[in-house]
N, C-alpha and C positions, 0 to 999 in steps of 0.2 A: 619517744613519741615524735612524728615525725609533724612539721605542724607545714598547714598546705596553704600555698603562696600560689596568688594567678596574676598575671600580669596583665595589659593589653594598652590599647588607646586608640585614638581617631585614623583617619585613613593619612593624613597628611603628616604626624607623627609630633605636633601642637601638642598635643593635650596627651599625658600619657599616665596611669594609675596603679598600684601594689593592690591587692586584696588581701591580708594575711588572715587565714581560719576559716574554719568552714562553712561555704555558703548554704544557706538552705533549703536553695531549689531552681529549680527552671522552669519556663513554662513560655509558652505564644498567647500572645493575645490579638483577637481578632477584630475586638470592639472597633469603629471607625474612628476614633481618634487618635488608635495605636494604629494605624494603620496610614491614617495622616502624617502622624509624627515621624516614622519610619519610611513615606512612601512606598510603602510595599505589602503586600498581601495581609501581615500579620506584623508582630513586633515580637522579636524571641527576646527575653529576658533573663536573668540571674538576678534570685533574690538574695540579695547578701549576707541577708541576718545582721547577727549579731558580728559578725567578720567588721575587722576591720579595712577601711576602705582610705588609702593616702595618693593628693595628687602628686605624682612626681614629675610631670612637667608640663607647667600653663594651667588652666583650671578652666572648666566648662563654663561657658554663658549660659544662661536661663532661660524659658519664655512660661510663664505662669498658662497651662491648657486649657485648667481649669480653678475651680474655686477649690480643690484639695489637691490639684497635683501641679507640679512643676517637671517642666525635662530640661536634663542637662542635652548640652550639644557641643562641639569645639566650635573657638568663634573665628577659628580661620575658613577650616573646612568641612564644617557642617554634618560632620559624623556624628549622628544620634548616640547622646552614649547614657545618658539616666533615667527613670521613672522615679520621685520622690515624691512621696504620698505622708500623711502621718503614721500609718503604718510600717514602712520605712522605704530601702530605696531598695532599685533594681538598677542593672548595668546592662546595656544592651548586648547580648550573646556575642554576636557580628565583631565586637570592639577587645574582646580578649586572643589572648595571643594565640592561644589554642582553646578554640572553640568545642571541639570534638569531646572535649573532656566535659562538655556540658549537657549535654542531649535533654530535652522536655521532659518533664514527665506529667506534664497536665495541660489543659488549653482551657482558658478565660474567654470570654465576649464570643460565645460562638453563636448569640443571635445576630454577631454580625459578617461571621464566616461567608466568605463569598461560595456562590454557589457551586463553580467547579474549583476547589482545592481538592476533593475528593477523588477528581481522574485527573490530576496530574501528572499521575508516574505512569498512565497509557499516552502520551505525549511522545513524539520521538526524541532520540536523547543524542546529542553532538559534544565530542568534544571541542572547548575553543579552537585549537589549528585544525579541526577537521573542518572549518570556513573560512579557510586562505582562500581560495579561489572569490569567490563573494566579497571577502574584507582583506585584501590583500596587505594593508597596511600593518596587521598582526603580524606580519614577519619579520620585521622590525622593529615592533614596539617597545619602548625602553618604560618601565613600572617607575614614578616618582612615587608610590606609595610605600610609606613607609617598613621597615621588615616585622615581621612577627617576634619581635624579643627587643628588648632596653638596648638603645644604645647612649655613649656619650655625648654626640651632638646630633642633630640633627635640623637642617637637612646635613647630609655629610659635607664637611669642611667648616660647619657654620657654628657656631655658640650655642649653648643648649639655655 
């Protein structure tokens, strides 16, 4: 039996985490506090379950949101990465290494769903270099963000 391992962590490459066993779900939540916390539209989540959850490098700061929930965040670079409730935690989707393998399968706080999420995909659609001309500086941009998979140090050349 093959047992399932997800990796991920923050954009700056701080705070980095294992998940081993199987999580129990995904889902968006639209409420405005997730939406706060996240800056953005919604807040994708993974519910971990019972999976086991180890930091492997740095450990998330805190900010208590409310009277039952706490979110983890990296305390260099500010990548949302938890929802902890008594019922238990979630991992922010965005912060695993391959997110794809997670897709929603439910949506929470939709009385707080903003009102066009529903025609977003009639929106014109660009790839990033298809706005070289407008942001010319994309043609040179070097990524300090961290890569999608565990490394030994990071940033590279530096001590982990």
């Amino acid at each position: 039996m093959t047992v399932q391992v997800y990796t991920g962590g923050c954009q700056c490459g701080a705070t980095r985490f294992r998940i081993t066993g199987p999580v129990k779900g995904s889902s968006i939540c639209h409420c405005r506090m997730c939406q706060k916390a996240f800056g953005a539209f919604f807040a994708p989540l993974v519910d971990i379950g019972d999976a086991e959850l180890v930091w492997t490098r740095g450990e998330p700061k805190h900010f208590q949101s409310s009277n039952h929930v706490k979110r983890g965040f990296c305390p260099e670079c500010g990548t949302p990465l938890t929802y902890e409730a008594a019922d238990g935690m979630a991992v922010a989707t965005g912060a695993f290494d391959e997110p794809s393998q997670l897709a929603p399968t439910v949506q929470y706080g939709i009385e707080g769903r903003l009102p066009f999420m529903d025609s977003l995909h009639r929106l014109p659609e660009r790839h990033t270099m298809d706005d070289i001309e407008a942001a010319p500086f994309l043609a040179d941009i070097v990524s300090r963000q961290h890569p999608d998979h565990d490394t030994e140090t990071w940033p590279e050349g530096g001590t982990s």
